[in-house]
N, C-alpha and C positions, 0 to 999 in steps of 0.2 A: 131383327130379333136376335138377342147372344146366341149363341147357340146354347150354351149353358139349360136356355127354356125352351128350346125348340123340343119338338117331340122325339122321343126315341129314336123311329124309325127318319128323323130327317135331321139325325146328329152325324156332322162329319165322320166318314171312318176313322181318321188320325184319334178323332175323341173316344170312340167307343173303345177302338185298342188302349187307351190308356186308362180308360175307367175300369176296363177289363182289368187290366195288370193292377191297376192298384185295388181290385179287389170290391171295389165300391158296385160292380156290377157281374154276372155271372152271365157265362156262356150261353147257359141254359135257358136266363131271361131274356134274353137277347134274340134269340132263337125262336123263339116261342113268341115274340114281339112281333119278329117279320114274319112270321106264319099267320098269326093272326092279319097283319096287313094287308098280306094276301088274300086270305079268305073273305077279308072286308071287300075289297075294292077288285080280284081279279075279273071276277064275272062280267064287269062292265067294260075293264082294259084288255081283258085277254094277251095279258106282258107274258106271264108263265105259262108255260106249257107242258111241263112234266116237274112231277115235287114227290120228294122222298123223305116226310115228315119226320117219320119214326127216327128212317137212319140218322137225318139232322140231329136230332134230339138225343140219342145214341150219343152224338160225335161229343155235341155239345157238352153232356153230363164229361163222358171222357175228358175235356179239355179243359173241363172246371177241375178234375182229380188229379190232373197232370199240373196244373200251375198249383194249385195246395200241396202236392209234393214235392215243391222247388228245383224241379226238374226244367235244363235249359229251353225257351221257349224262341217261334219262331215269330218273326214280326207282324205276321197277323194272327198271330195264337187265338184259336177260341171264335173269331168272327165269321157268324156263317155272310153269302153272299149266290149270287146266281153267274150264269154263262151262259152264253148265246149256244144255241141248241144246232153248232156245227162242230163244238171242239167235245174230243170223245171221253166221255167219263165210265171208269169202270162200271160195269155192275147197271149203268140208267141208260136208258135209251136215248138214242143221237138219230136223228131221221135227217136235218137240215129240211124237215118243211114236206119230206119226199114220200109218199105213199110206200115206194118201192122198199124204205129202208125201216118202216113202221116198228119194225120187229131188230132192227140193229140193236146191241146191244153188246158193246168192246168190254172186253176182258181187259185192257188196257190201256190208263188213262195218256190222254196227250200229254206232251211234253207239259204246258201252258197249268195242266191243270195238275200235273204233279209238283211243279212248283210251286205252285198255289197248298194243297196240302200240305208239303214238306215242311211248305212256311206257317202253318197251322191254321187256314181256313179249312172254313165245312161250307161242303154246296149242297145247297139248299136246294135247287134245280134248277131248270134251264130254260131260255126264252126264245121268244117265238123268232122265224124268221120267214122270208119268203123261201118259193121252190128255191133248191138248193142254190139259198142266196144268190140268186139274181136278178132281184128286183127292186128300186126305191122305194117300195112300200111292203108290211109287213105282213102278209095273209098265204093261207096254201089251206089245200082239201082234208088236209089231216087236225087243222088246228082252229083253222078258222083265221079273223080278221081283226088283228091288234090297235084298240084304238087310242089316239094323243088324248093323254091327259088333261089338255088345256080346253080341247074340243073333239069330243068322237064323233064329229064328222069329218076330222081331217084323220091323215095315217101320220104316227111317229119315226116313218120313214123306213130306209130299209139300209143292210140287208142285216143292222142289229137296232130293229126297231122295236123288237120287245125289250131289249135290255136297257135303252133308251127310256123305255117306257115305265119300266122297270123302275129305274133310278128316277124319273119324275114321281112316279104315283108313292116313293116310300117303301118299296117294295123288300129292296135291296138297296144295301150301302156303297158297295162296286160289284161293278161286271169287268167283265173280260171279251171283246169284239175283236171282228174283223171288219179288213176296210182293203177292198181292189178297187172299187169306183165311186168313196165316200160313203163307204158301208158302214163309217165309223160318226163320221164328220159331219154326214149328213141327220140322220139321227138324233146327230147332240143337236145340231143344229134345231131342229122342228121341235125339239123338248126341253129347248133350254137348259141342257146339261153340258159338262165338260165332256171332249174325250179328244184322246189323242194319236195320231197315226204315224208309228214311227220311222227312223230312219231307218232304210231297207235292210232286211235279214235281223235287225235287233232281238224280236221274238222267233223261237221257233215255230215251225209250221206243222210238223210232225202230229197226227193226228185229228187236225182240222179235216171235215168234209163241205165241200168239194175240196179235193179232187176227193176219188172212191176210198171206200174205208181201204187202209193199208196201206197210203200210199205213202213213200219215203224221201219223193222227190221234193224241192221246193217249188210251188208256182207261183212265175213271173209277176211284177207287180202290186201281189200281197202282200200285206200286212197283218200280223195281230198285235192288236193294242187295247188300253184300258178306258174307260168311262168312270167317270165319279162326276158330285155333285161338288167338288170344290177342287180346283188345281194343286192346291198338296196332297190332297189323296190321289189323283193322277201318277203323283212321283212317286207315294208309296206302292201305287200296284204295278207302277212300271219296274222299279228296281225289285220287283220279286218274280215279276215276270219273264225279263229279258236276260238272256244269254244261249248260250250254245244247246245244240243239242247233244244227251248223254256221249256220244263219240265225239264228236266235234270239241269237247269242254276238255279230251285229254291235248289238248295243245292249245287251246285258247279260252279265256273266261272273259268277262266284258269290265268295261271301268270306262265309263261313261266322263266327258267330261264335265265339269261341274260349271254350273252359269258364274258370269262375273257382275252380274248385275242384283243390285243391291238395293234400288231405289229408280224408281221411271227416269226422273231425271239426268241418269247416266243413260238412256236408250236412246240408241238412234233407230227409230222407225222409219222404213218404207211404203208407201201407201202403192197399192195397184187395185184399183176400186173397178174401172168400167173399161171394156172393149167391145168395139163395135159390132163384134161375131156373137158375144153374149151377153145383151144388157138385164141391165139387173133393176127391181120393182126399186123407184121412188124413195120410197119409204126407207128402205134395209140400204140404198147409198146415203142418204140424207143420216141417217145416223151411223155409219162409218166415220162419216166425214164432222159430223160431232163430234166423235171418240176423240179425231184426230186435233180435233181444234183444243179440247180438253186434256188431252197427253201435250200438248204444245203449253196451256197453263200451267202445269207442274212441272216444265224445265225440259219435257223430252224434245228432242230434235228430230222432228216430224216431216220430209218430205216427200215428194213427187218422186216412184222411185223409175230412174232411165234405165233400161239394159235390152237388149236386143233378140231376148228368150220374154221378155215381158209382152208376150204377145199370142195371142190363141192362133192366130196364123201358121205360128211356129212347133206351140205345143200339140194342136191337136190332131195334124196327121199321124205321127207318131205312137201317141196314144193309142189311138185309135188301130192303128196296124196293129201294135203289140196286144191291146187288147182281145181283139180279135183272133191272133193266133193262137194267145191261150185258151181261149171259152170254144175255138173251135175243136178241139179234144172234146168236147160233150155234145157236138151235134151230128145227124145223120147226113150220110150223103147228100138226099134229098134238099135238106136248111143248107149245105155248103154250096151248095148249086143257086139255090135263092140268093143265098148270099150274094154271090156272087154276080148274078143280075144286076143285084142292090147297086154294089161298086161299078158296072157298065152305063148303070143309067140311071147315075146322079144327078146329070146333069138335067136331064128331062122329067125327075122325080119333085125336083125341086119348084117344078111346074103347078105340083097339084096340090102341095099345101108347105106348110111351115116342115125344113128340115134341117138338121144338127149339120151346121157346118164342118167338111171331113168325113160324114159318117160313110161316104163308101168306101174311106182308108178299113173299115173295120171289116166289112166283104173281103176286098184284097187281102188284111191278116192273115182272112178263116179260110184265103184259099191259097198262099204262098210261098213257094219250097222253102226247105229249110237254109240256103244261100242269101236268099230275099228277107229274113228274117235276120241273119244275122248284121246284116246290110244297115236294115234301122232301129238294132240293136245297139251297133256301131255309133251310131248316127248320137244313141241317146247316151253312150256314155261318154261323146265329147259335148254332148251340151250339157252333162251334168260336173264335169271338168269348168267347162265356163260360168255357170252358175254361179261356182262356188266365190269368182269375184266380186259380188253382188254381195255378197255379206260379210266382205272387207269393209262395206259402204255402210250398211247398216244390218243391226241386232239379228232383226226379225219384219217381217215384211206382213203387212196385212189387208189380206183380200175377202172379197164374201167367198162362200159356201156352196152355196147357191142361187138362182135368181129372185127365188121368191120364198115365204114364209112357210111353212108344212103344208102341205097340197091336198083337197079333197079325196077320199078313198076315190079312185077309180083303176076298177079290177076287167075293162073290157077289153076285147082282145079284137087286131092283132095288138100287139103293145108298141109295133111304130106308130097305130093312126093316134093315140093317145096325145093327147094335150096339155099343154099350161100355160094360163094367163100372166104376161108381162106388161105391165102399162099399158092393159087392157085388151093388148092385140095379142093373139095366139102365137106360140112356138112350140117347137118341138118338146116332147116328155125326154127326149134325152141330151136336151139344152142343162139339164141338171146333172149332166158328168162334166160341164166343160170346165168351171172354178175349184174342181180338187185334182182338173188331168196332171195341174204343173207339177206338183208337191207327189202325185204317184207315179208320172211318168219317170221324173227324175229321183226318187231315192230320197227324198226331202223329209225331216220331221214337220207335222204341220199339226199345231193342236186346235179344239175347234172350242168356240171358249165366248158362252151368254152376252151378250152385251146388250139388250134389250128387246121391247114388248112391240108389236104393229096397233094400229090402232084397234084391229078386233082382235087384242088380247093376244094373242100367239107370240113365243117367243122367237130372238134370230139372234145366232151368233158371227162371230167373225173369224177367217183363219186366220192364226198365226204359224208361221212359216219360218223356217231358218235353215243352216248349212247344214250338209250331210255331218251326222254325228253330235247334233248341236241342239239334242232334244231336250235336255233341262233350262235350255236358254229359253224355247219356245213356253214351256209348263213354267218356271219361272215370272216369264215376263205375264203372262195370263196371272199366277199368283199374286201381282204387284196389281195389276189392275184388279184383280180380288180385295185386295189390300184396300185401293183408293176409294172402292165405290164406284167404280166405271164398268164391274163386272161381276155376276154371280149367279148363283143360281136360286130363282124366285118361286115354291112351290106355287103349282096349281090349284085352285079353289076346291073346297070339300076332302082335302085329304090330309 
């Protein structure tokens, strides 16, 4: 459908900023568009979780009076939108999911989100997430249990699965996510939306919870990045997003390099589809491997890609260690000690059901000094040196997500006995960190970008991935497959 007819609320952002500016459409209607969308359809998706009507409306009237006075405007002038309910906004409440922080309420917007204002959006509010995001799926006792647009009985993923959810149901035009373990990627992934996680440090972190309200430091492995429904609106919320933080910007600003590709046919693609440690459902290789046969019909240079980090083997102790060292800052004694078991007796764990290959590297993380850390920290910024000759070789390299399509809610607990079906036979629930470890262990831009439906309906994207620094090559090349028809995003029925 052009977009031109599409509904309001499922017009490209690039379009509403420009119907905005030329006047043809007003803030205020706009505003009042996704509010009503909201009210339509949240009770069922439970995406939003806190909304500041009035204020919205407020802003909105303001930013209609500000562009009739020809006063300079910023690039997203006037457009309201939402945010994943960890990055802290003046004035609304920021819980991240958590009972304990019910009643947060910052004086002081995060970095993310005063450049989002400066650039003249209005937040609308904010969306749902697991306890202080850390989970693949999107539910907590404060808010309840956010369901996939396409099917509520499956979850839109975690740990920015309302904002995900968000962007499918029409909610909002863009969000603004986070992504330590495909908190971004996974998400678009299960709701057939775009989003993209970028090359490390890009976004500031200043303000996001976890870590505790306050904190100044960055933690290891994160990312904040944007989600949309179309891959140039990616580019536009990322170039308003990314750069330094207030201190940091007196000595350095960002200038991103710009893609050289112009048409598929100048790409050279890398394909890393399957490995033995993590296979992936039928169905979501089988249309990889279409994609690939289809970018080889318009001229792109499509291969097998070889390199000696292309291997879970290699990526996922790693991970796994650093991950661990981070998230262990949030556990008690007691979970560090368990942990720790965990990593002793792997080997005999593995005995009693399906387990994530490496996962007692995440035990040892949460239990080992700070010399041991730096050890395979070391470790990962020479294999992120070596990476970088892999895309001498080609563009962008493209692997799945994860192994299977968006996954039934299930909320029982502990969350290692948890489950998920692969070509029928059961694996681990945390077989779905292994196909985003490479791209977060390493510093990688990797965007996560639709490329089709399973037989029941449910959407799966595919990553694309490229050199450290090399994030409008990855949003780019997803754009072009936007371009061709190999890629987009397909609203879900009744909205």
């Amino acid at each position: 459908m052009p977009s031109s007819q599409q509904a309001l609320h499922y017009r490209p952002a690039h379009e509403l900023i420009k119907e905005l500016s030329d006047g043809t459409l007003s803030s205020e209607a706009v505003t009042q568009h996704f509010l009503d969308q909201i009210r339509k359809h949240n009770d069922t998706i439970n995406a939003v979780v806190t909304l500041d009507e009035q204020q919205a409306l407020k802003k909105a009237r303001a930013a209609d009076e500000k562009r009739a006075s020809g006063s300079p405007l910023g690039p997203l002038h006037g457009l309201p939108l939402t945010v994943k309910d960890t990055w802290e906004v003046a004035g609304m409440t920021c819980t991240a999911g958590a009972p304990a922080l019910r009643e947060h309420r910052p004086q002081h917007h995060a970095d993310v989100v005063q450049r989002l204002e400066d650039a003249g959006a209005i937040i609308l509010g904010k969306t749902n997430v697991p306890l202080y995001a850390t989970d693949l799926q999107s539910y907590n006792k404060l808010f309840g249990v956010t369901n996939n647009p396409y099917n509520h009985d499956h979850t839109p993923g975690g740990s920015s699965g309302g904002a995900a959810a968000a962007l499918a149901a029409g909610m909002t035009p863009l969000e603004v996510g986070s992504d330590l373990a495909g908190s971004i990627r996974t998400p678009a992934h299960f709701c057939g939306v775009f989003g993209h996680k970028p090359t490390r440090a890009l976004v500031s972190f200043r303000g996001h919870i976890p870590g505790p309200p306050g904190t100044q430091s960055r933690p290891d492995l994160a990312e904040g990045g944007p989600l949309a429904r179309t891959a140039r609106d990616l580019t536009l919320l990322l170039n308003v997003i990314a750069g330094p933080t207030p201190l940091e910007a007196r000595s350095w600003s960002v200038d991103m390099e710009p893609s050289t590709l112009t048409s598929l046919d100048q790409a050279r693609v890398g394909l890393w589809l399957e490995d033995p440690l993590c296979p992936v459902e039928e169905e979501l290789t089988n249309g990889y491997r279409s994609l690939g046969q289809e970018l080889e019909k318009r001229g792109t240079l499509v291969a097998e890609a070889r390199h000696p980090l292309l291997n879970l083997e290699h990526i996922l102790p790693p991970y796994f260690n650093l991950l661990g060292s981070l998230l262990s800052t949030s556990l008690k004694p007691a979970q560090r000690r368990q942990m720790l078991w965990v990593a002793r007796l792997e080997r005999w764990l593995k005995l009693l059901g399906p387990l994530t290959p490496f996962i007692g590297e995440y035990g040892r993380g949460v239990n080992q000094p700070i010399h041991q850390w730096i050890a395979v920290s070391e470790t990962r910024e020479k294999m992120r040196a070596e990476i970088d000759g892999l895309f001498e070789e080609f563009d962008v390299l493209l692997t799945p997500v994860t192994p299977t399509t968006a996954i039934r809610h299930d909320h029982s607990h502990p969350v290692f006995k948890r489950r998920i079906s692969v070509a029928g036979q059961p694996r681990a629930y945390m077989d779905q960190f292994c196909w985003i470890a490479f791209a977060t262990l390493l510093g990688l831009p990797a965007t996560s970008v639709p490329v089709g439906r399973s037989k029941d309906g449910l959407p799966f994207n595919v990553q694309v991935i490229g050199a450290p620094g090399k994030d409008l090559t990855t949003i780019r090349f997803a754009e072009l497959l936007e371009k061709e028809g190999l890629a987009g995003f397909s609203p879900p029925s009744g909205f």
